[in-house]
C-alpha positions in Angstrom: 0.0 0.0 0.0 1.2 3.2 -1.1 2.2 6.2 1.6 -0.8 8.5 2.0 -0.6 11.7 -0.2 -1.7 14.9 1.8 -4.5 17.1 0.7 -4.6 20.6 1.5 -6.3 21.9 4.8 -8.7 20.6 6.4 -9.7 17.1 5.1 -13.4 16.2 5.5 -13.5 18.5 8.5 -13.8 21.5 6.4 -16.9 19.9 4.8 -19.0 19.2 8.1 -20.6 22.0 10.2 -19.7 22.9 13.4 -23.0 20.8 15.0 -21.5 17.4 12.5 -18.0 18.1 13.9 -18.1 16.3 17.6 -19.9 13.2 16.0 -17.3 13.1 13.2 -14.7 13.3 16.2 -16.4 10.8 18.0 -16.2 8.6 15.0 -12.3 8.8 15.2 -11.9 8.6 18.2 -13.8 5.1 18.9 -11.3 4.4 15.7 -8.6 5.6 17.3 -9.7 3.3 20.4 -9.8 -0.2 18.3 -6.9 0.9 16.9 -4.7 0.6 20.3 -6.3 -3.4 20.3 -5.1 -3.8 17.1 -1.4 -2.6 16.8 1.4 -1.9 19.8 2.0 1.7 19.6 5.3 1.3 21.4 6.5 -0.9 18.7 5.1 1.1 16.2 6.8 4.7 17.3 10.0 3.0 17.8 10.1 2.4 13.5 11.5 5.1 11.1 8.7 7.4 9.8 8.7 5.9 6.5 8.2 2.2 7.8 5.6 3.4 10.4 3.1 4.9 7.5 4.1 1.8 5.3 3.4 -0.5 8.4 0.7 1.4 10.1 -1.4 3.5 7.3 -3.1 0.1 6.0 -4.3 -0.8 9.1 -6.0 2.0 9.6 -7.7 2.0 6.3 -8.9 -1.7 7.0 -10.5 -0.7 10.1 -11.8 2.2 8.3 -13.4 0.3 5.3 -15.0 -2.2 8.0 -16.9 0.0 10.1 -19.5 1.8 9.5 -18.9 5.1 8.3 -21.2 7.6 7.3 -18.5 8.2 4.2 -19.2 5.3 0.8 -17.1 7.2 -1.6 -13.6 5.6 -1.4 -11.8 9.0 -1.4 -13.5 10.4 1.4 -12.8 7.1 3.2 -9.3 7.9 2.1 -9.3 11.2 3.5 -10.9 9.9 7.0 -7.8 7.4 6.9 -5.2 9.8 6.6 -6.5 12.1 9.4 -6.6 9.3 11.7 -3.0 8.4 11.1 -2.7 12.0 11.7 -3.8 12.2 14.4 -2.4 9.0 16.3 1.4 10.0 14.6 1.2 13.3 13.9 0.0 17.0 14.6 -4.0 16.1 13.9 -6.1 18.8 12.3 -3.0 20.7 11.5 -0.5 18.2 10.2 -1.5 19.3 6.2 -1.1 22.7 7.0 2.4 21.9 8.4 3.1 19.7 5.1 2.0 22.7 3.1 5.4 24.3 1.4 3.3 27.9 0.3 2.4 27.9 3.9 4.5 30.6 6.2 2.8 31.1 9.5 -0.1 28.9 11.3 -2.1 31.1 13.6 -4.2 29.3 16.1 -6.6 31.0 18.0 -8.4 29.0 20.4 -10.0 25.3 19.5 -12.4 26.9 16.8 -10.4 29.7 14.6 -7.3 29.0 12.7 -5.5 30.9 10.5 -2.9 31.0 7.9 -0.3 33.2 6.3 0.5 32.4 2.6 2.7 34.8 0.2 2.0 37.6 2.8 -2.1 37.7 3.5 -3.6 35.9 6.0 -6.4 34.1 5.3 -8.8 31.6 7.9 -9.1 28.3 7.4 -12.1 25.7 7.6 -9.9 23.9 10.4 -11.2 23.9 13.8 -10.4 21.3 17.2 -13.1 19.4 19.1 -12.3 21.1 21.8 -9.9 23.0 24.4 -8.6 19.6 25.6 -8.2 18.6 22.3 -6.1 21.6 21.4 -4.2 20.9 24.2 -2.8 17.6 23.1 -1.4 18.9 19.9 0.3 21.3 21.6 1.8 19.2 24.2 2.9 17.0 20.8 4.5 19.9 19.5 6.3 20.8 22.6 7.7 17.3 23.6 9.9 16.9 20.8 11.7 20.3 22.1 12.3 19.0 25.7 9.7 21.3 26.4 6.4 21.7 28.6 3.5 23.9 29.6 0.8 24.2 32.0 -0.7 26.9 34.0 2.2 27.4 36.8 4.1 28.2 33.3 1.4 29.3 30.8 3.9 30.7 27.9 6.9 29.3 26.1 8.8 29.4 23.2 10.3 26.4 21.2 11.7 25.2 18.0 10.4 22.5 16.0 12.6 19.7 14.1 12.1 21.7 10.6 13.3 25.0 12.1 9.6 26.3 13.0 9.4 28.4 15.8 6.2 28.0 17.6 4.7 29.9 20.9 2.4 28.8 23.0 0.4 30.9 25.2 -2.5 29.3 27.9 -5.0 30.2 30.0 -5.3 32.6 32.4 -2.6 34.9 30.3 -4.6 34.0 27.1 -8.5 34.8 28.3 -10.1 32.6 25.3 -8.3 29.3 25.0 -5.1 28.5 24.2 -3.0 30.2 21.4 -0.3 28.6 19.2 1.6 30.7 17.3 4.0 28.9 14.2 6.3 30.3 12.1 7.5 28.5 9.3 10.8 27.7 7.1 11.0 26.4 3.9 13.3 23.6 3.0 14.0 25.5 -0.3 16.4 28.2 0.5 15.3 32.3 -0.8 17.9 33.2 -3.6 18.8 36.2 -5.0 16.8 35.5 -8.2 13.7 34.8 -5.9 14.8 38.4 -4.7 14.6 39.9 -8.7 12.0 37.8 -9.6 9.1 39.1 -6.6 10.8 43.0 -7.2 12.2 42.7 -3.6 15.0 44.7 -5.1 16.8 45.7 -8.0 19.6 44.5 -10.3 22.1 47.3 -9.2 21.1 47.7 -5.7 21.9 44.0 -4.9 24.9 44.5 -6.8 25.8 47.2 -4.6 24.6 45.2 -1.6 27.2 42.0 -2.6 29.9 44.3 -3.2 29.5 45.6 0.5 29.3 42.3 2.0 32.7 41.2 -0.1 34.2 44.4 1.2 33.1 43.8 5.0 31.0 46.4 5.6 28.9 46.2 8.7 25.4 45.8 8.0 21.9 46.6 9.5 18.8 44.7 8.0 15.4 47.0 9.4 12.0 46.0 9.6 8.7 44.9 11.4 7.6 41.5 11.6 7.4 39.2 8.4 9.4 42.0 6.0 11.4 39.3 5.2 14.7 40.5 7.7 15.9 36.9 8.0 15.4 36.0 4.1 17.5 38.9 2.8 20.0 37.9 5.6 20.4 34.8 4.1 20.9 36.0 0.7 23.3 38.4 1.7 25.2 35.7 3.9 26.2 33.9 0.6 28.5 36.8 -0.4 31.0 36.2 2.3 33.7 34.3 1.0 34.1 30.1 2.0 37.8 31.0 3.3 36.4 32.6 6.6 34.9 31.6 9.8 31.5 32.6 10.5 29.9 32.3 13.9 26.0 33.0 13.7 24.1 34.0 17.4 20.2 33.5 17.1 17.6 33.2 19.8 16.1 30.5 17.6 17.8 29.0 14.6 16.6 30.2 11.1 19.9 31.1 8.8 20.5 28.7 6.2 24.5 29.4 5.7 25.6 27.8 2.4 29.5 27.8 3.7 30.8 25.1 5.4 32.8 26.7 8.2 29.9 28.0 10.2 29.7 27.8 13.8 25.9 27.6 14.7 25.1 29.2 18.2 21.3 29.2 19.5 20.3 30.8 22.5 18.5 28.8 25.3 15.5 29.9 27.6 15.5 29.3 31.4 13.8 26.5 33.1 10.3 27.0 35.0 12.5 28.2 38.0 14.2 31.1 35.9 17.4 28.7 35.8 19.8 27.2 33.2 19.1 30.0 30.3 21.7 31.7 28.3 21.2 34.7 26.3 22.2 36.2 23.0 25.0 38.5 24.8 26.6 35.7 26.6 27.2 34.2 23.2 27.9 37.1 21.5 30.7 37.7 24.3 31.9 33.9 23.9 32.0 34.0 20.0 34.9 36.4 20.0 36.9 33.7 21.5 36.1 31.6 18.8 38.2 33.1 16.3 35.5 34.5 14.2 36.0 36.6 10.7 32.5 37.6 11.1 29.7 37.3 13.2 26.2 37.1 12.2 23.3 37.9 15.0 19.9 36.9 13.5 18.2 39.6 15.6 19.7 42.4 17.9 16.6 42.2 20.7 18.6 43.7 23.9 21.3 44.2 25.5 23.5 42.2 23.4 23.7 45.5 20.6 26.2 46.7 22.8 28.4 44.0 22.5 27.6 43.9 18.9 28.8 47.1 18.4 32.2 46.6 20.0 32.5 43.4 18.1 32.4 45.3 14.8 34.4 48.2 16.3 36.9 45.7 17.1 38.1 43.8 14.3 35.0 41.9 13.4 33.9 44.1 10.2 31.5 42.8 7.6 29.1 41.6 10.4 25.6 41.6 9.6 22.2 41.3 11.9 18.8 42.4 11.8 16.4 44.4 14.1 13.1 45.6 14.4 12.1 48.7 13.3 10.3 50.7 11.1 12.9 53.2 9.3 16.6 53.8 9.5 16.4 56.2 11.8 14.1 54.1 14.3 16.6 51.3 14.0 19.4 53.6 15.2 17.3 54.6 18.1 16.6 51.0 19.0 20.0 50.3 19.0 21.5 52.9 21.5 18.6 51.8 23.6 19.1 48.3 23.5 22.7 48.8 23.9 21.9 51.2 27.2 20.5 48.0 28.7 24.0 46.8 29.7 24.1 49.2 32.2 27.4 50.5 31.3 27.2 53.9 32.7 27.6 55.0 29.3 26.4 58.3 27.8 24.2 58.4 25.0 26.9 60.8 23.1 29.4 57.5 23.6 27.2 54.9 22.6 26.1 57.2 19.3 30.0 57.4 18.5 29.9 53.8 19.0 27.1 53.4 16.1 28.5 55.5 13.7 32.0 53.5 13.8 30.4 50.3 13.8 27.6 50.6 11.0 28.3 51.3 7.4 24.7 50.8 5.9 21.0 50.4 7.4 18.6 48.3 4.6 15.2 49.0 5.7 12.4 46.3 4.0 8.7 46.7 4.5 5.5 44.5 3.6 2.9 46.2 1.8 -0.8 45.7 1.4 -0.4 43.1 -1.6 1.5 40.8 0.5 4.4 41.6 -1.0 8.0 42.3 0.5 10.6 45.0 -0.5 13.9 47.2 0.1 12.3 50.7 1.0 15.8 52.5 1.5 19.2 51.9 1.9 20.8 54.5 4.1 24.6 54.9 4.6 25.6 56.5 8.2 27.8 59.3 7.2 28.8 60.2 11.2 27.5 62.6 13.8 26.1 65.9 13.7 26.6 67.3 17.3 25.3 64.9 19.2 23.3 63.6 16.4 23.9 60.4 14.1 23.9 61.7 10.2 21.9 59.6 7.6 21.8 59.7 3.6 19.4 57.7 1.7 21.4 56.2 -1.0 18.1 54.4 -2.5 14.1 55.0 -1.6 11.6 53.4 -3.1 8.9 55.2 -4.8 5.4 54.3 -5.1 3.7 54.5 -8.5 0.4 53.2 -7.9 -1.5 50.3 -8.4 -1.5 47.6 -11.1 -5.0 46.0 -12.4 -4.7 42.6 -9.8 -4.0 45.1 -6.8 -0.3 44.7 -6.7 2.0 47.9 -5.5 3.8 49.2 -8.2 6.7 51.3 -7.3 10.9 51.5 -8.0 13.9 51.2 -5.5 15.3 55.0 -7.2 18.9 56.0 -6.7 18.5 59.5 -4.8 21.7 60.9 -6.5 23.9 61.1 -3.6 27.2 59.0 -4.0 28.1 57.2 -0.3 31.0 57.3 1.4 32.1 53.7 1.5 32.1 54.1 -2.5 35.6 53.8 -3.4 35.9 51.1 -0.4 33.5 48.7 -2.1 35.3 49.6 -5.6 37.4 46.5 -6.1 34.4 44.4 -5.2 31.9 45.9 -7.6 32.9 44.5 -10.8 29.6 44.6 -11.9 28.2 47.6 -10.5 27.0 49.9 -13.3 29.2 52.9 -13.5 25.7 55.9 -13.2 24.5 53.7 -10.2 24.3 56.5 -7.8 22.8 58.7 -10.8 19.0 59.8 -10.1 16.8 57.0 -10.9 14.8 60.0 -12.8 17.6 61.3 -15.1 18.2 57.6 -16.6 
């Protein structure tokens, strides 16, 4: 019998009302019940995944094509087959969104609303949980393969799934209707930089630009809010670094998808119920200089590890990139001096702004916009301090030009004329920059 092939959310769940829905749980669950007669579960976990579904999935569809089920048409009983094997092995209701690819984020909102993000827009979905206790089983599923657990003493936690999905779990009394799963979602297939042309993320010459400043080790700041696409351009921009040097990446949960081979992989961990055993992002940032690095790579900049970021760059470490949140250039360079005032330095802000300027070369700012979509909206060179005041130039800006007829932005990454400083730095790594680069967009 051939492996079960996975149909796209919901399975006969999405065709039964809410009133049908208990009895049609019901149904599997007095299957799931004969079932545990029938096989030895113990036996049957211990087997590779592929054996289990070869060994398992036509037991269940005997069972299935014995009793009575309110379902004659053989693909329906197919269907009611594969959610039970779902449900015994894997993540129930949700296990074909988690096996959908175009799928980015699973947002669960209590037993009876789930939503999902695909290529940017979030849409709801027909799948729904029996109940609160039922919701709570897949999550503890989820959690126990991380070494991790919930309950109300500890209503909230983080963890990473097998495939790189980050997932948060918030309960009861902090989350007043039901439990709330939150999971975000990596593809197997990395982002290139032709994914990057092809969805007008960016432009020909300005990731020309951006490679040559990567091969040139300047230190990079990727800016935006949540689900611009930070990490994806990181990724893309991580490839430029040459395979001759060491790179040591520090993430609070591990995304990057580093092509080279000499990467040293460093993952922050989250304290215990009793506030014990965690370590954070600045403890390993602090420990990865004694690792020998050539660069470092922070997937996010969230506290007070910015300071030691900054010294890291300021250091010897230069063409280090990260990413943080924020909604401009200039609202990342704010976030930064106060993240980096959280290490309770006794520093002034004057010191820590002097601190910026030598560290960071170039701020890219990305944005989502209405159509889903995700973009560069400026690159912005720090040109040094004005008084007591960090200067900016925008270098590129992208430029809205309307609408097109299937409500996609239409718009232009424009050069803004002004040449940067780091120009005739980068100049033996731009082979391929086009010589009117820094031209205004408008006069080409």
């Amino acid at each position: 019998m051939a492996t079960p092939n996975r149909v796209r959310s919901g399975g006969n769940a999405r065709t039964l009302s809410r009133r049908d829905f208990r009895a049609y749980q019901e149904l599997k669950n007095g299957i799931h019940r004969y079932l545990l007669n029938k096989i030895d579960l113990q036996q049957v976990l211990a087997l590779p995944d592929d054996r289990r579904r070869l060994q398992v999935f036509p037991v269940i569809q005997e069972v299935v094509s014995q009793l009575k089920v309110p379902f004659s048409d053989p693909e329906e009983r197919e269907r009611l087959s594969l959610e039970i094997f779902d449900e015994v092995f894997g993540l129930g209701p949700i296990e074909p969104l988690m096996q959908d690819p175009s799928i980015s984020d699973i947002l669960i909102n209590g037993a009876g609303e789930v939503y999902i993000e695909r290529e940017g827009v979030l849409e709801e979905t027909k799948v729904i949980f029996k109940d609160d206790v039922h919701l709570m089983r897949i999550i503890n599923a989820l959690l126990s393969a991380s070494g991790r657990s919930i309950d109300e003493s500890s209503p909230m936690v983080d963890a990473r799934l097998a495939d790189g999905s980050r997932v948060n779990v918030i309960l009861p009394p902090l989350a007043i209707d039901g439990p709330h799963i939150s999971i975000r979602r990596f593809g197997h297939t990395s982002i290139t930089e032709a994914d990057l042309l092809t969805n007008q993320s960016l432009t020909s010459p300005t990731l020309a630009l951006l490679k040559a400043a990567v091969a040139a080790r300047l230190n990079i700041v990727i800016s935006g809010g949540s689900g611009t696409g930070k990490t994806t351009l990181l990724n893309v921009l991580s490839g430029y670094i040459s395979a001759k040097e060491r790179i040591v990446t520090i993430e609070d949960s591990a995304e990057l998808q580093l092509k080279q081979r000499h990467v040293v992989r460093l993952e922050c961990r989250p304290s215990n119920p009793e506030g014990k055993g965690g370590t954070s992002a600045r403890r390993l940032v602090i420990n990865s200089l004694r690792m020998r690095p050539n660069r470092i790579i922070v997937g996010e900049v969230r506290g007070e590890e910015a300071l030691d970021m900054l010294q890291a760059m300021n250091t010897g470490h230069d063409g280090s990139l990260t990413t943080v949140h924020a909604n401009s250039p200039r609202d990342a360079l704010a976030r930064i001096e106060t993240m980096a005032m959280m290490a309770n330095l006794n520093l002034s802000e004057k010191a820590i702004r002097k601190q910026i300027v030598s560290a960071i070369a170039l701020i890219v700012q990305v944005a989502r916009f209405n159509d889903g979509t995700r973009r560069i909206t400026q690159i912005t060179e720090i040109t040094g301090m004005e008084g007591e005041v960090i200067s900016l130039q925008d270098l590129f800006v992208f430029e809205k030009r309307g609408v097109s007829s299937d409500g996609r932005i239409v718009g232009i990454l424009a050069a803004t004329g002004i040449r940067p400083k780091f120009g005739e730095t980068i100049k033996p790594f731009g082979l391929n920059l086009p010589t009117n680069l820094f031209e205004p967009t408008a006069r080409r």
